[in-house]
C-alpha angles and dihedrals in degrees: 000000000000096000088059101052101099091048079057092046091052093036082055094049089057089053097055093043089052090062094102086069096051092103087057090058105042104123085055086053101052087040087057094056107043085058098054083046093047102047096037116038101081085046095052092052100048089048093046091047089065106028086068091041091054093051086048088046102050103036101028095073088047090047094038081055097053092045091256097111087131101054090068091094089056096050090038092054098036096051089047096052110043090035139349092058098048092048102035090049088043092057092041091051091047107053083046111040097017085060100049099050088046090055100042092046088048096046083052098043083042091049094044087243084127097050084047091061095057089043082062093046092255120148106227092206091052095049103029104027116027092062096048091050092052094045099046087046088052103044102034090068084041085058100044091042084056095040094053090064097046094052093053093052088054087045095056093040090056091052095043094049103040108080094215087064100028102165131157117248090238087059091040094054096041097057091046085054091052098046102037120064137171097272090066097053092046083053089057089052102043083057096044086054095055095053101050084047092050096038089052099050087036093062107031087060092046092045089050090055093051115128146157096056134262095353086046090057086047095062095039085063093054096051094043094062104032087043088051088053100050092052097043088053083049101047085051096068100052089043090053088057098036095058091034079059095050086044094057 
């Protein structure tokens, strides 16, 4: 993967610059999107649900024993937001929609559909690449945002049903108000932007250098995801420190 970054870099920069032509590409775009939602939405929810249950489930009985019981809004929304959502929605995202477009792109390069294009005068990053990269910017922060919310109501079901926490959902939901503010959530959404961005362009590149056939598009697929992970995990690292350092 390292060794490819500055081909992404530079596949990223021809994104950007293609920007101009997004209008152009719109019902790929849309397309695009209804099929991220589509696909990933159930999925989202069911993840979110317990993932919050899990938090409430694991911390609630430590903090119920040390007299903190109500603080387990605060610790559920705040985890959610700033970093279980964005990361567990990224890798989701990732191994569904990553691989897709890996797949899809490398059947395409593997067929000469893609040299066909060009034969037509038709810029590959403007027609293949530009609109997954949009759509997965746009519904990846939708998700979180959902997911968020999801999260926080599994969260409180969890507190209100186990009888070491045992908390009402009023004292559950104003905690999480206290705690939780607007900041955080935009955090959530800042990461979230940064790994579609970076899965997009992650598995269209890896989808254009796909060769040898179906065994070719295969492995394409395989990069493309565990590549996408490895550098959203990285990437989560150097945003954490970036936004602690803003919040100073």
């Amino acid at each position: 993967m390292f060794q490819n970054i500055g081909e992404m870099l530079v596949l990223l920069f021809r994104t950007v610059q293609a920007f101009p032509q997004l209008m152009r590409q719109r019902a790929k775009v849309s397309e695009q999107l209804f099929e991220i939602g589509n696909a990933s939405l159930l999925m989202a929810c069911i993840l979110s649900l317990f993932i919050g249950g899990v938090i409430a489930l694991q911390t609630g009985p430590v903090l119920a024993e040390r007299g903190l019981a109500s603080a387990i809004g605060g610790l559920v929304g705040l985890s959610l937001c700033k970093e279980l959502a964005p990361v567990m929605m990224a890798v989701l995202i990732a191994g569904r929609i990553g691989s897709a477009m890996a797949a899809e792109i490398g059947s395409m390069r593997v067929y000469q559909e893609i040299d066909a294009l060009r034969t037509m005068n038709i810029n590959p990053t403007h027609y293949l690449v530009l609109p997954r990269v949009v759509a997965i910017s746009v519904a990846l922060p939708m998700l979180v945002v959902f997911s968020i919310f999801v999260g926080w109501f599994g969260g409180a079901l969890v507190s209100m049903s186990n009888e070491k926490i045992a908390i009402s959902f009023h004292a559950y939901i104003s905690n999480l108000r206290d705690v939780v503010d607007i900041g955080d959530l935009a955090n959530g959404l800042f990461k979230s932007l940064c790994f579609a961005i970076a899965i997009g362009i992650v598995s269209c590149h890896q989808g254009l250098q796909t060769i040898g056939g179906p065994r070719g598009i295969g492995r394409s697929v395989t990069k493309a995801v565990v590549n996408s992970i490895v550098m959203i995990l990285i990437l989560d690292y150097f945003l954490t420190r970036l936004l602690l350092y803003f919040e100073k």
